[in-house]
C-alpha positions as CSV (number, residue, x, y, z in Angstrom):
1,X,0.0,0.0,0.0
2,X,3.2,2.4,1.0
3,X,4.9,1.6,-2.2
4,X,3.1,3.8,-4.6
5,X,3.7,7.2,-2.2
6,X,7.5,6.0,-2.1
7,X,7.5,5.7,-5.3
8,X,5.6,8.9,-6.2
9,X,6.9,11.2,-3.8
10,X,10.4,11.6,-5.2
11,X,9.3,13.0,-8.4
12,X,7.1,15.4,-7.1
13,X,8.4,19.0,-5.7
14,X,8.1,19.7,-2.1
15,X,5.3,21.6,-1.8
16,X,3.0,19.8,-3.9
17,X,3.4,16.3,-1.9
18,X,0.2,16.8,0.0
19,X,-1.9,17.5,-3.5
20,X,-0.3,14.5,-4.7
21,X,-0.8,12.6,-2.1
22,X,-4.9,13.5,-2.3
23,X,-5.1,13.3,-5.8
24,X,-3.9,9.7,-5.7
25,X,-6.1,8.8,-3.0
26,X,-9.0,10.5,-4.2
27,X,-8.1,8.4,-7.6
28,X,-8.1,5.1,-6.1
29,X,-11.2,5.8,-4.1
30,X,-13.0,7.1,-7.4
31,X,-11.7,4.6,-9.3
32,X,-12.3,1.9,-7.3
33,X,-16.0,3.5,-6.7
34,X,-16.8,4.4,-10.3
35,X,-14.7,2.5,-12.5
36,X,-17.1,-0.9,-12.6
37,X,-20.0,1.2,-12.4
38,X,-19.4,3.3,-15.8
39,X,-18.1,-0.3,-17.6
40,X,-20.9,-2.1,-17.0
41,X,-23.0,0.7,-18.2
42,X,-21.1,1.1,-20.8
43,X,-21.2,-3.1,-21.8
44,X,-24.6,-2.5,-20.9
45,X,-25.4,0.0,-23.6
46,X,-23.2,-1.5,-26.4
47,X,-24.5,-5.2,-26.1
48,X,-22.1,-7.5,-26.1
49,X,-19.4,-5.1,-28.0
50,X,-17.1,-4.6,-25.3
51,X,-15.6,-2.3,-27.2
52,X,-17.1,0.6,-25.6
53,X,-15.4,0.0,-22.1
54,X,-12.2,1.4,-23.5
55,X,-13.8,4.7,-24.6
56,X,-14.8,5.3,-21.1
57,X,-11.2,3.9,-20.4
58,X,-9.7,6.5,-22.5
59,X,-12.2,9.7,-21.6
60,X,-11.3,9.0,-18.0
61,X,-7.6,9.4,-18.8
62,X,-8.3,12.3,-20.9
63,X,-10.5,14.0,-18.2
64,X,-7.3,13.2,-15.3
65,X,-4.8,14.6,-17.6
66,X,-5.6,18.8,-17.2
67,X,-5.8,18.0,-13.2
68,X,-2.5,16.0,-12.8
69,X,-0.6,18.6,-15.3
70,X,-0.2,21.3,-12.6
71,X,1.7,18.9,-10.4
72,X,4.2,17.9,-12.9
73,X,7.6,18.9,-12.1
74,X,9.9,20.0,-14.6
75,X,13.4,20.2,-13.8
């Protein structure tokens, strides 16, 4: 469970280790909360073309990208 803030928290800058550290855990709870809940809707809506589970895939990594870009650290 500790590995992922070890791993995150050296690329990071100082001051932003306690946005990172609530943006990943707001992630994971999210995720965890939402993720099989917009699939199966999405499955659902398709039929049996599951291809439509990666386009929900893909909008939620779009929709993370303009909140994680702020916390990017460019050295």
């Amino acid at each position: 469970m500790s590995l992922a803030y070890a791993l995150l928290m050296p690329m990071m800058p100082r001051g932003a280790h306690g946005a990172v550290t609530g943006l990943y855990s707001l992630s994971r709870g999210v995720g965890t909360s939402l993720g099989p809940l917009l699939a199966g809707v999405a499955i659902e809506a398709a039929g049996e073309d599951y291809r439509w589970t990666w386009v929900v895939c893909g909008a939620a990594i779009l929709v993370s990208i303009p909140v994680m870009a702020p916390l990017r650290d460019d050295r």
